[in-house]
C-alpha positions in Angstrom: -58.2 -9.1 99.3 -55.2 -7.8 100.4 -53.5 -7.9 96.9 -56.0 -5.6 95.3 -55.1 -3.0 97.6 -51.3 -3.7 97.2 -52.1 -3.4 93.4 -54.1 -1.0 93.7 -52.0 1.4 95.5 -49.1 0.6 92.5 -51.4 1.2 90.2 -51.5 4.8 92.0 -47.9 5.6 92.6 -47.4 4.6 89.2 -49.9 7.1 87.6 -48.2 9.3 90.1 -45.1 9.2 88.9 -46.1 9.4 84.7 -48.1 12.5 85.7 -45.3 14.0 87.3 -42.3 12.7 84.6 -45.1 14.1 81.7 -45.2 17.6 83.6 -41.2 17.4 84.1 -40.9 17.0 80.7 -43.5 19.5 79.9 -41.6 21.9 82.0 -37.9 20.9 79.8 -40.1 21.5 76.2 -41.2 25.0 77.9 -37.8 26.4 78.6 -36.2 25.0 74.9 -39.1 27.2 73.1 -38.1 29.9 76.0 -34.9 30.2 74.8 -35.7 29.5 71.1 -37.7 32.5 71.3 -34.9 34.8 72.9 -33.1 34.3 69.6 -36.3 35.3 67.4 -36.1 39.1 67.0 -40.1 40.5 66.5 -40.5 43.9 64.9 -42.7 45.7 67.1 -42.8 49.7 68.2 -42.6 48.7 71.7 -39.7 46.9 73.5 -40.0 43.2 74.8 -42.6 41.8 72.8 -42.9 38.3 72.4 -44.8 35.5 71.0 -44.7 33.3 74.6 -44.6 30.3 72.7 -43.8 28.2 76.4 -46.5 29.5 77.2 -48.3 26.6 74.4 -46.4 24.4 77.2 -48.2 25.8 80.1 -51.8 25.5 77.9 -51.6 22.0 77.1 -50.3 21.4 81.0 -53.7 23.3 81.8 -55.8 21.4 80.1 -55.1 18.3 79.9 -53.3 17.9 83.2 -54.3 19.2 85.8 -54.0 23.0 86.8 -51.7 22.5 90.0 -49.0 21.7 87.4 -49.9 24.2 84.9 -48.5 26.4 87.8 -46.0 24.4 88.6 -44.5 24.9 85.5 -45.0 28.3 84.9 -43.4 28.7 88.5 -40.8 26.9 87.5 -40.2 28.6 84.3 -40.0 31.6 86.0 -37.6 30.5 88.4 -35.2 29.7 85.2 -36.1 33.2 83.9 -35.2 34.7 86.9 -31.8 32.2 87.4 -30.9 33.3 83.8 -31.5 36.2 83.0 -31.8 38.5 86.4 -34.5 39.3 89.2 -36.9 41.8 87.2 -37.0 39.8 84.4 -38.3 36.5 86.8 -40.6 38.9 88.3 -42.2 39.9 84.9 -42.4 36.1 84.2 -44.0 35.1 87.2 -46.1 37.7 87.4 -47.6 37.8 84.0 -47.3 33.9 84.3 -49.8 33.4 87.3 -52.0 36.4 86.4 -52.7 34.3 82.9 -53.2 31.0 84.4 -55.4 32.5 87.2 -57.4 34.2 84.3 -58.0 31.3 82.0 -58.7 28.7 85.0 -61.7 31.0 85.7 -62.4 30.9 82.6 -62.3 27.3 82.5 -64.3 26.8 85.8 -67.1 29.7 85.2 -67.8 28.5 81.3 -67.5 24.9 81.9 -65.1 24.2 79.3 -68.1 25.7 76.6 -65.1 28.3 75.7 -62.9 27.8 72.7 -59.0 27.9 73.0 -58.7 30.0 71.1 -60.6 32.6 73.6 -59.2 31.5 76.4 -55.5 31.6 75.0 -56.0 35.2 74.1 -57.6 35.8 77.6 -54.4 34.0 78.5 -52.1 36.2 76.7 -53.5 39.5 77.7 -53.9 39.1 81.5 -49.8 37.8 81.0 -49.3 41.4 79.6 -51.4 43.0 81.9 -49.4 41.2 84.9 -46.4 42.4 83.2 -46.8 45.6 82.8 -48.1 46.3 86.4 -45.1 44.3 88.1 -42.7 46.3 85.4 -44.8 49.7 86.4 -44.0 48.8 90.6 -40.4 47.8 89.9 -39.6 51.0 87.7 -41.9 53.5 90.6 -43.6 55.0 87.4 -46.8 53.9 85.5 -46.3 52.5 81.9 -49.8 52.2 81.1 -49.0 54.1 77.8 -47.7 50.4 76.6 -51.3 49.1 77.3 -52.7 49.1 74.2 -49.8 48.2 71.9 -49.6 44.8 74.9 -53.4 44.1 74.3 -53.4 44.0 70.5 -49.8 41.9 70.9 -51.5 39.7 73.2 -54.5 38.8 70.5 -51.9 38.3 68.2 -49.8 36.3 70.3 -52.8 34.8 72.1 -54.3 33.5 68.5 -50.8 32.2 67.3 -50.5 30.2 70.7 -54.0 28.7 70.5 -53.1 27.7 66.8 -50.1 26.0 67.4 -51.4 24.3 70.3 -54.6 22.9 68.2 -51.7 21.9 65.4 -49.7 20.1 68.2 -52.2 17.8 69.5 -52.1 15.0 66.8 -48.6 14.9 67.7 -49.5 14.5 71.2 -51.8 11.8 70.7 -49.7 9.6 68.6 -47.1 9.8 71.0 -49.7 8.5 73.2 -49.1 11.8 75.7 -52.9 12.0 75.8 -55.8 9.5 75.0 -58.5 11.4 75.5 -60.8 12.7 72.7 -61.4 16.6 72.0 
């Protein structure tokens, strides 16, 4: 009897430590397309627009982990926005970052996974531009809720190209045996 436990318990610490070298490694692949998007210019009338293609990273994390380390790594994320590229940018991250993932985990919980991704990902997107534009509107003392509308069509846009390229990346996923379970 006592060897089951013992086996038992490895069996545990090992799933343990694949969940968390999958999220570390999650976290690495959401920092690459981080920086891969710095370098992609988008034409848009407003400044700072972005596709938030880590933020495909922090889906995937979401729903097929579990949501503690979809936080994690958009946490973390932040953290590296904030170490690279200055204080009010790693505020805008984090704040758009947990204001998303707060919004689509109730959406998850309160639809019962009957929601598409593609919904969710663009509920996803806007609440990030929402959260961003209120932390940018405390930092600078002065309301930018002109940029509202010009975020929320950005973040359909944005929110459908994310939830496309996540559906696209899941075969990928799968036969790198990442995740096993069926769709």
């Amino acid at each position: 009897m006592r060897m089951k436990v013992k086996d038992m318990d490895r069996k545990i610490n090992t799933d343990k430590i694949k969940h968390i070298a999958l999220t570390a490694m999650l976290f690495a692949l959401a920092l690459v397309l981080s920086l891969v998007e710095s370098v992609i210019p988008i034409p848009a009338p407003v400044p700072g627009i972005r596709l938030g293609l880590s933020n495909i990273v922090v889906m995937f994390t979401l729903f097929f982990l579990k949501w503690r380390s979809a936080f994690a790594v958009a946490a973390l994320k932040s953290l590296f926005v904030f170490i690279t590229r200055g204080a009010v940018a790693g505020t805008l991250s984090l704040s758009g970052g947990i204001l998303s993932l707060l919004a689509m985990v109730f959406l998850l919980l309160t639809s019962k996974n009957r929601l598409s991704w593609l919904l969710i990902s663009i509920s996803g997107a806007v609440f990030h531009n929402i959260g961003q534009i209120s932390a940018a509107s405390i930092i600078l003392g002065t309301p930018l809720w002109f940029y509202l509308p010009f975020l929320l069509l950005f973040g359909i846009i944005a929110g459908s190209v994310t939830s496309v390229l996540l559906k696209v990346s899941i075969p990928v996923f799968k036969k790198l045996n990442i995740i096993n379970q069926p769709l």
